[in-house]
C-alpha positions in Angstrom: 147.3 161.0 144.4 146.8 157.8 145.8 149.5 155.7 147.0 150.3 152.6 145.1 149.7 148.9 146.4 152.6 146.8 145.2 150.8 143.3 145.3 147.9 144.5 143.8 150.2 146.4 141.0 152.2 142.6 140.9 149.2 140.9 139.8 148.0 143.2 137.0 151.4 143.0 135.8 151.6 139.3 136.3 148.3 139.0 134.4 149.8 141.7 131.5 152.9 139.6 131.2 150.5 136.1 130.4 148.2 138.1 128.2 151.5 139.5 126.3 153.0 136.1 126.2 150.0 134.6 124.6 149.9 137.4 122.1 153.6 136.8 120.8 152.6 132.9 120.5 150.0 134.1 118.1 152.2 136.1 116.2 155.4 134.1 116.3 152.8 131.0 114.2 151.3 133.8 111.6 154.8 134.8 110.7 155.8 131.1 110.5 153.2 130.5 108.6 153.4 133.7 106.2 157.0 132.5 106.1 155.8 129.3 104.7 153.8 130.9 102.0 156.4 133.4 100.9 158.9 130.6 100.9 156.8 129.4 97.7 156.3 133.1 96.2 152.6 132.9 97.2 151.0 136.5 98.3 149.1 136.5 102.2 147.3 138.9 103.3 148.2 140.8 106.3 146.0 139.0 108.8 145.6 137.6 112.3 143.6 134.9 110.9 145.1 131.8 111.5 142.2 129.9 110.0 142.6 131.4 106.8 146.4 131.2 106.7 146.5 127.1 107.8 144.2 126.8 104.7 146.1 128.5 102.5 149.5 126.6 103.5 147.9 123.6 103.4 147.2 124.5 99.8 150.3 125.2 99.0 152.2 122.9 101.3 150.1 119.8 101.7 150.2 119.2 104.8 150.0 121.0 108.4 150.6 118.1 110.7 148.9 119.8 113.7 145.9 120.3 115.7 143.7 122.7 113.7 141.2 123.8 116.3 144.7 124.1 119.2 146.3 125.9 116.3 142.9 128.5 115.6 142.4 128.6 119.4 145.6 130.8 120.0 143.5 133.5 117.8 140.5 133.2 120.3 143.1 133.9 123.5 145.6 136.3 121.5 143.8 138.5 119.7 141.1 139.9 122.4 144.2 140.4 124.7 145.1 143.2 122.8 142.4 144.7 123.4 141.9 144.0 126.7 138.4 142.3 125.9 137.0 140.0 128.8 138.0 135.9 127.1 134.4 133.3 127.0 137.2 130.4 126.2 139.1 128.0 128.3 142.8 129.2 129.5 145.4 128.2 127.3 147.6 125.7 128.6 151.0 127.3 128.7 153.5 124.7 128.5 151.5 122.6 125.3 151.1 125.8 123.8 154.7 127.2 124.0 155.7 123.4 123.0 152.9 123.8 119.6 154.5 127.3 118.9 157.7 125.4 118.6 156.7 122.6 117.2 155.3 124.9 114.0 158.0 127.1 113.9 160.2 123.7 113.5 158.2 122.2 110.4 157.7 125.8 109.0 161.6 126.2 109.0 161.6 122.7 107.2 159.2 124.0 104.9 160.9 126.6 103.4 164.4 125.9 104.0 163.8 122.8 101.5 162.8 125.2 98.7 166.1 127.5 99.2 
């Protein structure tokens, strides 16, 4: 049995923690935006798609007042993490992404507390 090397343990745990935080970003806006849809008795597919669900709220809504490609990007950084696939994309920014996460669940909160 080999003995284990705290630091080196830190770090993969460090690196586990980011890869979990960027994970629950992407699933805190699908459920906002699944929220929104349900909100307005439309039916969504269980997906991880955030592509496909910003087009169907903005159907339905409107309007999605955010970045598009930031929004869609979460998928490309969440999504592999999972899986522990190596990322080809540029590292999230944590603090604008935790702020966009926010800023979505805000308006999605808008957008179906109006209908209630």
């Amino acid at each position: 049995m080999s003995e284990r090397e705290p630091k080196a343990e830190a770090v993969v745990l460090a690196r586990k923690a980011e890869n979990d935080a960027k994970a629950m970003q992407l699933l805190a806006v699908e459920k906002w935006l699944k929220a929104v849809l349900g909100s307005r008795g439309i039916e969504f597919e269980y997906t991880h798609d955030l592509h496909r669900l910003i087009s169907e709220v903005m159907a339905a809504a409107e309007e999605f007042p955010f970045d598009i490609p930031e929004v869609v990007a979460l998928t490309e950084h969440a999504v592999p993490l999972r899986y522990d696939e190596i990322l080809d994309t540029e590292p999230l920014n944590r603090e604008s992404t935790v702020t966009l996460v926010k800023q979505i669940g805000e308006w999605a909160a808008d957008q179906f507390e109006d209908r209630t």
